[in-house]
N, C-alpha and C positions, 0 to 999 in steps of 0.2 A: 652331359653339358647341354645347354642351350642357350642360343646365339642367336640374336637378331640384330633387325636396325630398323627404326621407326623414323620417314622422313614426315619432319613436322617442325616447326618453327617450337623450338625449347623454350619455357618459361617456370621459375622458381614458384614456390609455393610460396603464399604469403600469410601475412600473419592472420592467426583465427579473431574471428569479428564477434564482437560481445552486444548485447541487448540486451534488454531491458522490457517484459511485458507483464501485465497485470501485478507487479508485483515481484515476478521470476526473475532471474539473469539466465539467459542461455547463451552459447558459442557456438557459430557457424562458421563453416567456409563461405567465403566470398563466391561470389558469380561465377567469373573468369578462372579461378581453382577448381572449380567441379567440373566445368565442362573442359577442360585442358588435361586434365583427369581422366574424365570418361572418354576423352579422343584417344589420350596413350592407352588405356586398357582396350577401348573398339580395335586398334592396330594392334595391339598384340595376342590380341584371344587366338587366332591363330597357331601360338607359338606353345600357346599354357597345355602344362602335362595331362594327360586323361584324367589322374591322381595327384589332387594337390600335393608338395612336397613339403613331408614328416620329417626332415632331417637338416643339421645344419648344414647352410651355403653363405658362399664364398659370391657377393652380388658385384659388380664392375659395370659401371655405367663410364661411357665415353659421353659429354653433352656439346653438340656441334654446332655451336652458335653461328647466326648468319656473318656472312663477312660486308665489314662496311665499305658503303657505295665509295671510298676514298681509297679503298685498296685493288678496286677494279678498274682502274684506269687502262686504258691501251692504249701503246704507240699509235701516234700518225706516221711515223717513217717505217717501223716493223711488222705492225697489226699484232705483236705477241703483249700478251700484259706487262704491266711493268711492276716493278719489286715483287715482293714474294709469294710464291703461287701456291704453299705448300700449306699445312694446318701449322698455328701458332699458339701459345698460350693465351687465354683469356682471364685476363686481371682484373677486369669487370664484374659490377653486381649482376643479378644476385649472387650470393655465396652458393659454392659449389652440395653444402648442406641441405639449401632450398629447394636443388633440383634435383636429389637425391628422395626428399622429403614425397615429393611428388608424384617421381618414378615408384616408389614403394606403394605410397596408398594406391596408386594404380595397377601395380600388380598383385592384387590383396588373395586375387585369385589363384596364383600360381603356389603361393605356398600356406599353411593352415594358420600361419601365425607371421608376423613380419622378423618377430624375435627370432627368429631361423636364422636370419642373417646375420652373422656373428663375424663376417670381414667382409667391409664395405670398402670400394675405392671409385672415389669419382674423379675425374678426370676433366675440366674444363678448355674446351680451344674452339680456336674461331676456323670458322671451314674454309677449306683450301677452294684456289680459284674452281669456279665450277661445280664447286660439290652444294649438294643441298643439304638444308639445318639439319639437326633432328637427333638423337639418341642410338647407340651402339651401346646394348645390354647383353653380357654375360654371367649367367648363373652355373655355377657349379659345383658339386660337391665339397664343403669343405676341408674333408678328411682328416688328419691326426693335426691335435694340437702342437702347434712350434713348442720344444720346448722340456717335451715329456718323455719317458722313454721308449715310446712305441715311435718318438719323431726319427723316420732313419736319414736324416739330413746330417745327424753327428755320425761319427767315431766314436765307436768305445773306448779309444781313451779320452774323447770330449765328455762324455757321459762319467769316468770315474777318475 
């Protein structure tokens, strides 16, 4: 298993940009997608296996969006914050897809192909008081398909 946390201001991937030259059409990333890109992969080269990973995983991105300036207020009679200090759901753009999208082409180097990942879960919330932005990535083996008879999560008599 491997486990990290990348403290960096999170942003979705956006849509690819189409041109037009001599005649050709090509599709590029945007500016701000590549270099947001190459920051997650800079911060995570650290973490990437010696041997890119040949096998299916199991990817879980947590994406820890900043908290806004209206949830950090402080008492003047307590000095303690006020309302809730703890991580909350984020029902905001972008879609949790986007920064999944992003997370991946940035770790292109960890595994020989992105198709490896065959259970994704992303997870979007806004950061609890004090905490900084940024990404909590777990990869892991994904092991026996749910489902099948090698899965020992049944009972033989769920199985027949």
């Amino acid at each position: 298993m491997i486990h990290f946390r990348i403290n960096m201001a999170p942003r979705g991937q956006g849509r690819p940009r189409a041109r037009a030259f001599a005649g050709h059409a090509s599709v590029y990333k945007a500016g701000k997608d590549r270099v947001h890109e190459t920051t997650i992969a800079s911060l995570s080269a650290q973490h990437q296996p010696v041997i890119p990973i040949d096998y299916a995983v199991q990817l879980d991105i947590v994406v820890i969006t900043p908290r806004p300036a209206g949830l950090n207020h402080i008492s003047k009679r307590t000095g303690q914050p006020t309302g809730n200090t703890e991580r909350t759901w984020n029902t905001s753009k972008p879609d949790a897809d986007n920064y999944a999208k992003a997370v991946m082409d940035a770790l292109s180097a960890f595994w020989i192909d992105d198709k490896l990942v065959v259970d994704l879960r992303v997870v979007k919330v806004v950061a609890a008081y004090n905490e900084s932005p940024g990404f909590e990535i777990t990869i892991r083996h994904a092991g026996v398909v749910v489902g099948t008879l090698l899965d020992t999560t049944l009972s033989v008599s769920e199985v027949f």
